[in-house]
C-alpha positions as CSV (number, residue, x, y, z in Angstrom):
1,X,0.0,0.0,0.0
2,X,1.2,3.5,-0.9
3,X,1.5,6.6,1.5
4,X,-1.4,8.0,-0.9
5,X,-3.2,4.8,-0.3
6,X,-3.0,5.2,3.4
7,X,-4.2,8.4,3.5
8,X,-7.3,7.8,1.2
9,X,-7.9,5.5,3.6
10,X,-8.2,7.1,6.7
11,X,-11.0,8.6,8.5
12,X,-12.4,9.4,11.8
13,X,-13.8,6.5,13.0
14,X,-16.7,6.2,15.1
15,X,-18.3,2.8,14.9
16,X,-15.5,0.9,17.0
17,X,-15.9,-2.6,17.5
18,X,-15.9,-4.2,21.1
19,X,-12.9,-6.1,19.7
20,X,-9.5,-5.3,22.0
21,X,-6.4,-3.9,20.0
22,X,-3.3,-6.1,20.8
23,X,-0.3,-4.5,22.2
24,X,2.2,-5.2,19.3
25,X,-0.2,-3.5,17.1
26,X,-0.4,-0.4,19.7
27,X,3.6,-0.9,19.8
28,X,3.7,-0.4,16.5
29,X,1.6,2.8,15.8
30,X,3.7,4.2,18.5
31,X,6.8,3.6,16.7
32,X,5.5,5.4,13.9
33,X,4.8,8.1,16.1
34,X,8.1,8.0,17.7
35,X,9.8,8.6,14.5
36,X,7.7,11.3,13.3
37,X,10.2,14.4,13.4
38,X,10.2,18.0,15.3
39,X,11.3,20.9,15.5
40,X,15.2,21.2,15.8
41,X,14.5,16.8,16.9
42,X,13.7,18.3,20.4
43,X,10.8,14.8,20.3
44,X,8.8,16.9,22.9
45,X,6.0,14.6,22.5
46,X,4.2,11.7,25.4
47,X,1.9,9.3,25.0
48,X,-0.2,7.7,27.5
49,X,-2.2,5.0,26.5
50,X,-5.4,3.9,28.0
51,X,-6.7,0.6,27.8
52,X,-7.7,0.0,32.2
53,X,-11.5,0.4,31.8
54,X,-11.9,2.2,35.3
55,X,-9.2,4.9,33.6
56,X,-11.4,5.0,30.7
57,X,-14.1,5.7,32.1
58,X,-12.8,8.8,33.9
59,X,-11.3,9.7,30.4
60,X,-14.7,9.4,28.9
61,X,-15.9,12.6,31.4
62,X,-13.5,14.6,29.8
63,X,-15.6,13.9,26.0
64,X,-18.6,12.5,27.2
65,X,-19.9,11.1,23.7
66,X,-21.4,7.6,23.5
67,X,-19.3,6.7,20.1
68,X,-16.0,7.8,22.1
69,X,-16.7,5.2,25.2
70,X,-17.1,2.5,22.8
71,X,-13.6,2.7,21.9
72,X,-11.4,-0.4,23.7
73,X,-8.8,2.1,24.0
74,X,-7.3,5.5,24.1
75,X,-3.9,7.3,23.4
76,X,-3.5,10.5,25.0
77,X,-0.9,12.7,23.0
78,X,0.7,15.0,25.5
79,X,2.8,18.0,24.3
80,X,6.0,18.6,26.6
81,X,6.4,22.5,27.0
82,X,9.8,21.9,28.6
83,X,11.3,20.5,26.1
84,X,9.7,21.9,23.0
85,X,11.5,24.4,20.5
86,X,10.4,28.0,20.9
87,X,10.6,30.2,18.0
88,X,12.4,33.6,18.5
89,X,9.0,35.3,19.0
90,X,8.1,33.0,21.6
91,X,6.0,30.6,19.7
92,X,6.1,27.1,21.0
93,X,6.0,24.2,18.6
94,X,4.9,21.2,20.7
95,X,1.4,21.0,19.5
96,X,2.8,21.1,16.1
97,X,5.4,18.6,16.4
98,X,2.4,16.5,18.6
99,X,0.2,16.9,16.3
100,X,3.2,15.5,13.6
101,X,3.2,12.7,15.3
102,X,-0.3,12.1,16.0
103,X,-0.5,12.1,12.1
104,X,2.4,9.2,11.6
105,X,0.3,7.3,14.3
106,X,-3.1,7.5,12.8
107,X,-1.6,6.5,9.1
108,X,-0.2,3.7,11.0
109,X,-3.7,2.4,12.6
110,X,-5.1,2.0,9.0
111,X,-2.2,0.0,7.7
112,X,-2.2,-2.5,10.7
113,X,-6.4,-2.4,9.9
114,X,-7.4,-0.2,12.5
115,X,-9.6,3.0,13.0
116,X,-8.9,6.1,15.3
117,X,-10.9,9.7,15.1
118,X,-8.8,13.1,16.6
119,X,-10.3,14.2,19.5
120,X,-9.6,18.2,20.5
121,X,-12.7,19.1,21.7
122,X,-12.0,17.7,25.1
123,X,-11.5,18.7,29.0
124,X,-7.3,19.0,28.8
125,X,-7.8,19.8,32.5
126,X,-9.6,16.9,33.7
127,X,-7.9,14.8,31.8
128,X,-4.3,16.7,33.1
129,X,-5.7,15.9,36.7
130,X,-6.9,12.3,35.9
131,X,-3.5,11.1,34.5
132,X,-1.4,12.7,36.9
133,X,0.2,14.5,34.4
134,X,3.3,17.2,35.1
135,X,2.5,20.5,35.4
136,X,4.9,20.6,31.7
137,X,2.2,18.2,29.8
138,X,-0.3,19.0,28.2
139,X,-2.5,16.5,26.7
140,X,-3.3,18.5,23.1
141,X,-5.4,15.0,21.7
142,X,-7.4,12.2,22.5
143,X,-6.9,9.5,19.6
144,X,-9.4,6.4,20.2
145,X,-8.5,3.3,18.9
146,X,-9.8,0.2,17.5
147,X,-11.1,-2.3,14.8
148,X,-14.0,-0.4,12.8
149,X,-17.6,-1.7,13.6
150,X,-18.7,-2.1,9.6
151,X,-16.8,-1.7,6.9
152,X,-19.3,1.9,6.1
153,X,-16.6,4.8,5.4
154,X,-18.2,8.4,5.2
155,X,-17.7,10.4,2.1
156,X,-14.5,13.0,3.2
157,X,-15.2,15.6,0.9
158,X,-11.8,17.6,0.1
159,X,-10.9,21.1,-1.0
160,X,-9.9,21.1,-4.8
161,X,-5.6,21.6,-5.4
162,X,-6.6,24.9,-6.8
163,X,-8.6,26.5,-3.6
164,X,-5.7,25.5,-1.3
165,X,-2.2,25.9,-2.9
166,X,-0.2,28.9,-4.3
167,X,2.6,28.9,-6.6
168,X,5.7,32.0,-6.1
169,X,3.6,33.9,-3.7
170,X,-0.4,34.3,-2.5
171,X,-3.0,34.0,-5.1
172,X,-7.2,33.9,-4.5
């Protein structure tokens, strides 16, 4: 399968299947993950992953949708504001390079056959609180996990090449 392939592919998935996700297969997206790169390689990005029910239920408060507590598991992507690259003006990159890696992970559940949807819409706090978490982490996504219920896809309609890329400077 192609990268092209994989990204056709993917979608956010909200059917999951009861079915657990093994660890070697979790292992794996978070390799992908692992190698994604950042900013000057600082790799100021954590991953906690969720698969205790009693955790995941506590999780669950923080996006209490019925489609999101049906997922056997869930990987909290953390961004590490101590060790992120800051920009001369100050900007701080780690929800870029999490969100890098978030990308390499979720390309990686489709080849290994599995489903994930990218949660931001979610109490960071609570979930900050309910992990324990550093005062320095800051979960920036929830990415549930698991094997898709049916095999139904939803239609991603995209932009057209011509409404979203420039060439030699900023056209309209």
């Amino acid at each position: 399968m192609t990268l092209l392939d994989l990204v056709a592919q993917r979608y956010s998935l909200r059917k999951f299947s009861e079915k657990a996700v093994e660890e070697e297969k979790i292992l794996q997206m978070l390799e992908a993950a692992r190698l994604a790169p950042s900013a000057v390689n600082y790799q100021p990005c954590h991953f906690v992953v969720v698969t205790e029910q009693a955790l995941r239920a506590k999780i669950d408060e923080a996006y209490p949708r019925e489609w999101f507590a049906k997922a056997p598991c869930v990987i909290v992507a953390c961004g590490n504001h101590e060790t992120s690259w800051k920009r001369r003006d100050g900007k701080d990159h780690a929800d870029i390079d999490v969100a890098i890696a978030v990308d390499h992970l979720t390309l990686a559940a489709v080849e290994l056959g599995l489903g994930t949807c990218w949660v931001c819409a979610f109490d960071a706090s609570h979930v900050h609180s309910v992990l324990g978490l550093p005062e320095h982490l800051e979960p920036v996504a929830l990415i549930p996990l698991g094997y898709p219920l049916d095999e139904s896809r939803p239609l991603k309609k995209r932009k057209e090449m011509s409404e979203i890329v420039s060439w030699n400077g900023y056209v309209l």
